[in-house]
C-alpha positions in Angstrom: 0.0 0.0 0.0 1.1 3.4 -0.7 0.8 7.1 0.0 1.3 10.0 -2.1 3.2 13.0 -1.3 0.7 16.4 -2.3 3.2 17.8 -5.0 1.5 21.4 -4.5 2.4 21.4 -0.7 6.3 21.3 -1.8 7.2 25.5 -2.7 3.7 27.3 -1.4 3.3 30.3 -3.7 5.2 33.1 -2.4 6.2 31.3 0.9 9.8 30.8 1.8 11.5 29.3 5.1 15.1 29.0 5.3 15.0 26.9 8.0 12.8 24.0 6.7 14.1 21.0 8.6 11.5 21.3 11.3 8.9 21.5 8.1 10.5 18.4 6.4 11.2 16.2 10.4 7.2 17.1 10.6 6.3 15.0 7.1 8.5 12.1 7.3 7.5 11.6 10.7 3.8 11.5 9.6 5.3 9.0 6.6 7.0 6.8 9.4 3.9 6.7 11.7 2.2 5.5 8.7 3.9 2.2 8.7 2.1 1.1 11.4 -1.0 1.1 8.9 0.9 -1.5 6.8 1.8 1.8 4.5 5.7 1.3 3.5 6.1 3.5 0.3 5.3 7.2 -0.3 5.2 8.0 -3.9 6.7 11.6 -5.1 7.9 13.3 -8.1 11.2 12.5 -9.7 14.4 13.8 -7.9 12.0 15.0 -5.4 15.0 14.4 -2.6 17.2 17.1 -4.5 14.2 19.7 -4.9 14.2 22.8 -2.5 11.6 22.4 -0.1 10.0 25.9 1.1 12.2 27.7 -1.7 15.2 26.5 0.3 17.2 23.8 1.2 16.3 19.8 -0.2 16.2 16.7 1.8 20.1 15.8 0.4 21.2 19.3 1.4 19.8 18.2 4.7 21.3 15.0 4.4 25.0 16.1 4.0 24.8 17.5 8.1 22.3 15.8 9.5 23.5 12.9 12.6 21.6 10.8 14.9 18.2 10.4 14.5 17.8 13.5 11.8 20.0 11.5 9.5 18.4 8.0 10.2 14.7 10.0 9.5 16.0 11.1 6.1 17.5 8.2 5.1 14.5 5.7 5.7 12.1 8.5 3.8 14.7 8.5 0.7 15.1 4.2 0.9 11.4 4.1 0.9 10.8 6.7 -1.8 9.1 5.8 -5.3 9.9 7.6 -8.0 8.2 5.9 -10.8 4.5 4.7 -10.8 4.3 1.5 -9.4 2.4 -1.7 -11.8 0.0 -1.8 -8.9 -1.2 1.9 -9.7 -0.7 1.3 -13.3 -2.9 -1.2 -13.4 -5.5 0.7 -11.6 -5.3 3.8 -14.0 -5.0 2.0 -17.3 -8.4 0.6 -16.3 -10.3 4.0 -15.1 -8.8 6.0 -18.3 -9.8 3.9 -21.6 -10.4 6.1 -23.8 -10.8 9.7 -22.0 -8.3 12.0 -20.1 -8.1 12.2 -16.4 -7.0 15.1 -14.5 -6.7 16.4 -10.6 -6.9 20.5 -10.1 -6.8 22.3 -6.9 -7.9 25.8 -8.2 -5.6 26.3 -11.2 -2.5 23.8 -10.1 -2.9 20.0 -11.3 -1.4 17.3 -10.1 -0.4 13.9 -11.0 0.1 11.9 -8.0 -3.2 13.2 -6.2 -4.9 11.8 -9.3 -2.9 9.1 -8.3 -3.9 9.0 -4.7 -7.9 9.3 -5.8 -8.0 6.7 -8.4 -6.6 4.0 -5.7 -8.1 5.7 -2.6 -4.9 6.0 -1.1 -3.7 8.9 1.6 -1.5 12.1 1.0 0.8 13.7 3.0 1.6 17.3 2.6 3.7 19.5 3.9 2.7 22.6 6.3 4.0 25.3 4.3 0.7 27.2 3.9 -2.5 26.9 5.5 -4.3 25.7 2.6 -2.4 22.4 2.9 -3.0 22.0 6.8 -6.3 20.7 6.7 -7.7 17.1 7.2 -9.3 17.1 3.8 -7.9 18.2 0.5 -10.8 19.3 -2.0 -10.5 19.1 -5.6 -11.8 18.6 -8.8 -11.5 15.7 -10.7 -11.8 16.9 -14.3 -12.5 14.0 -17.3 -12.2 14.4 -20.8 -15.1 12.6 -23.0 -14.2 10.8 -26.2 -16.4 13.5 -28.0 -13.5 16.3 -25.9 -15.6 17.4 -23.7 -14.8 18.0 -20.5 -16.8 17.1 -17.0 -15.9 17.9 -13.7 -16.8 16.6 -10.4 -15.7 17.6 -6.8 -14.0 14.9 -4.8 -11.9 15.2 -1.5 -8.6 13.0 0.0 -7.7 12.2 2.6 -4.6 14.3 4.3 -2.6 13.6 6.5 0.0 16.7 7.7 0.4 16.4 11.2 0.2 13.4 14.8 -3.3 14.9 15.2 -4.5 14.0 11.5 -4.2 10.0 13.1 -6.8 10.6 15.3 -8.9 12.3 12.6 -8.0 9.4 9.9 -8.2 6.9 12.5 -11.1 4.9 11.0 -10.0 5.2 7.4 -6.5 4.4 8.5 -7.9 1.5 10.3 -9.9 0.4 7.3 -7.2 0.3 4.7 -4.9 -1.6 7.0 -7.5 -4.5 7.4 -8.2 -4.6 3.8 -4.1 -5.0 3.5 -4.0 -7.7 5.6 -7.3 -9.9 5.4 -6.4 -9.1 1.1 -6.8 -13.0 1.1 -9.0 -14.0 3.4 -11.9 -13.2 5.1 -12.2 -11.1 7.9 -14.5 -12.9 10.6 -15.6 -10.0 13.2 -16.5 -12.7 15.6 -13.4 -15.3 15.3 -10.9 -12.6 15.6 -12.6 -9.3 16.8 -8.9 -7.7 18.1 -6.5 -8.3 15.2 -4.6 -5.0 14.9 -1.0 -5.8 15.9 -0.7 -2.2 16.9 -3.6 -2.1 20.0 -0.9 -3.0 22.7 1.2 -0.2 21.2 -1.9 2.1 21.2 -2.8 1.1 24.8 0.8 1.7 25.6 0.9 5.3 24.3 -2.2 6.5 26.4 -0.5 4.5 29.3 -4.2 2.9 29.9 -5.3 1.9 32.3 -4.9 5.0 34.9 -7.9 4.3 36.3 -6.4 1.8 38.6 -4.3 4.2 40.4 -6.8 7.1 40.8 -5.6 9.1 37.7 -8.2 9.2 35.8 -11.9 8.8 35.8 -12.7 4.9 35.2 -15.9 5.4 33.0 -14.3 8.3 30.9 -11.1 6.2 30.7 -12.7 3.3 29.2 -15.2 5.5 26.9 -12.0 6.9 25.1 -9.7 3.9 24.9 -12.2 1.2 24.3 -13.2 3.4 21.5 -10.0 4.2 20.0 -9.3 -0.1 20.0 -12.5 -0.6 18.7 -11.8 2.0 15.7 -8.7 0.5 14.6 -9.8 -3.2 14.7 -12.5 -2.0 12.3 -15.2 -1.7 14.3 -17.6 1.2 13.8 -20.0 2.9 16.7 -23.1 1.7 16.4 -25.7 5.0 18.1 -29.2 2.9 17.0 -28.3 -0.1 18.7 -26.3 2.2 22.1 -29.7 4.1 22.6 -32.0 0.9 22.2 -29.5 -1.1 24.7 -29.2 2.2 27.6 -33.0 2.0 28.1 -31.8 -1.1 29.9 -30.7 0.9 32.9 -26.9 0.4 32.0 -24.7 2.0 30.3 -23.5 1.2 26.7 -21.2 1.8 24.0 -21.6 -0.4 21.2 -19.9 -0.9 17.8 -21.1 -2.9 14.9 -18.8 -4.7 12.1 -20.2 -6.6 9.6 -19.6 -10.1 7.7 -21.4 -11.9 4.5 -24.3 -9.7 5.6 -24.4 -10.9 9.2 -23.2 -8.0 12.2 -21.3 -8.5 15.0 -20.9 -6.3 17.7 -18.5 -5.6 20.9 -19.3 -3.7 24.2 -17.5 -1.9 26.7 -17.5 -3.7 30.0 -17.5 -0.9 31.9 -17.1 -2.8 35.0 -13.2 -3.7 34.5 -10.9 -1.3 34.5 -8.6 -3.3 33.0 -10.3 -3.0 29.7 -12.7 -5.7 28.3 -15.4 -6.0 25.7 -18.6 -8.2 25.7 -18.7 -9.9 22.3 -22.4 -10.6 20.7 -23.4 -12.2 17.7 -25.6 -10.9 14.8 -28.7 -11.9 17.5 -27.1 -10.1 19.7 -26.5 -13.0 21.7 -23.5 -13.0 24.4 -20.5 -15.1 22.8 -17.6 -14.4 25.8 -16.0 -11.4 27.3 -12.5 -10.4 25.9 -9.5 -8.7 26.2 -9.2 -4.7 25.2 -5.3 -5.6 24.1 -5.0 -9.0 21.8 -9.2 -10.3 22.5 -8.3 -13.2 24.2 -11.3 -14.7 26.6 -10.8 -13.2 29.6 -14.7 -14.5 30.6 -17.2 -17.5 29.1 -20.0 -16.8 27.1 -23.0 -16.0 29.6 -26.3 -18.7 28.7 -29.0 -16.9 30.9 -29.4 -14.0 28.8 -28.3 -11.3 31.2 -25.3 -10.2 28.8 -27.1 -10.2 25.7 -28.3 -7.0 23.9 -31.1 -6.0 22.4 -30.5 -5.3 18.0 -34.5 -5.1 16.8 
């Protein structure tokens, strides 16, 4: 899976830093953190690496001083680089263009690789050299010409990603693509595997959950925002019909719905352990088990009386 560097971002109109590094450290941070989404290349325009960045200084000028971790930033963004259009995209292109034209415009300025990045619903990155490229949505127009040359036009928006707060914006998305990288060949099954994301125990880890236990934060709070977030990137989407029909109940819920061959599934915050557990339900919304906020291991057996299902009609 790739991303694709916003071309326009590079040398803002009329904008020039001389001291871009910070700029540049900002973007290929963003490009690293995407790796953990199972998104290893970043496609960009040739000899980007030598081209000013800001109306200054490139990444090689950069290159030639940098130590330490500067230098080891740079030279995993230039290793992981890609120059030319990959088959993959190719493919992909060849088979939306026929016989008409294809462009992307942001007001006047066109560009290549966000055509690129629509076509094959892939994220940008851009860099925060002007405020029209610091925003979590990039809106263009995606302009086709017709065999008969005309031309039609029809507003689209990508997905951008600038900055560490554009992951918790993208989250979801994120999420989505990296599940449809790795279950490519099989089948997801909500219910068999409802925690696969090898990156929850890392997420959990970063938000040092839980603080609950030593009187830092508040449990229910706690458990609202983290079960959410692990819910989100195991692919899991909130689920406000099915919460509402399930509070009447006199407890309280926060339920998320995924779906399989037509069939949902669904997962509930225990909001009893503030270890972090879900109840897991079938499409009945029938209880199968409790389970584990971090890898969904059973942590509890599925409960036969009834008193841990949920109500989904």
């Amino acid at each position: 899976m790739f991303s694709f560097l916003n071309d326009l971002s590079i040398n803002a109109e009329g904008v020039v830093i001389l001291e871009n590094l910070g700029i540049i450290k900002q973007l290929l941070g963003v490009n690293r953190e995407l790796k953990y989404y199972e998104i290893t290349k970043i496609r960009v325009p040739k000899d980007f690496e030598k081209k000013p960045i800001a109306g200054s200084r490139s990444l090689v000028d950069h290159l030639r001083e940098s130590k330490g971790d500067d230098k080891i930033l740079l030279l995993d963004f230039i290793a992981n680089r890609l120059e030319n259009r990959p088959s993959a995209v190719e493919d992909i292109i060849r088979k939306e263009e026929k016989d008409k034209g294809m462009e992307i415009a942001i007001g006047k300025n066109y560009s290549i690789l966000l055509l690129e990045a629509y076509l094959t619903k892939s994220p940008c990155l851009s860099f925060t050299i002007h405020k029209d490229h610091c925003v979590d949505f990039i809106n263009c127009e995606y302009v086709t010409l017709t065999k008969d040359l005309g031309l039609t036009s029809k507003s689209v928006r990508l997905e951008n990603i600038y900055s560490d707060e554009s992951f918790t914006i993208h989250r979801s998305y994120l999420s989505e693509l990296k599940k449809r990288i790795i279950f490519s060949k099989t089948k997801w099954i909500p219910y068999e595997k409802p925690i696969w994301n090898s990156d929850t125990r890392r997420t959990l880890d970063l938000h040092r959950f839980p603080q609950s236990t030593s009187g830092n934060r508040e449990k229910k709070e706690e458990l609202m925002e983290i079960g959410t977030i692990v819910a989100e990137i195991n692919g899991w989407k909130f689920d406000e019909i099915i919460t509402k029909k399930n509070k009447n109940s006199g407890q309280f819920r926060q339920i998320f719905k995924s779906m399989n061959r037509g069939k949902s599934s669904y997962l509930s915050i225990d909001f009893e352990n503030a270890h972090g557990r879900f109840e897991l339900h079938d499409f009945r919304g029938y209880h199968l088990g409790e389970i584990a906020f971090e890898d969904g291991r059973s942590t509890g057996p599925q409960d036969p009386t009834g008193n841990h299902n949920i109500i989904v009609k």
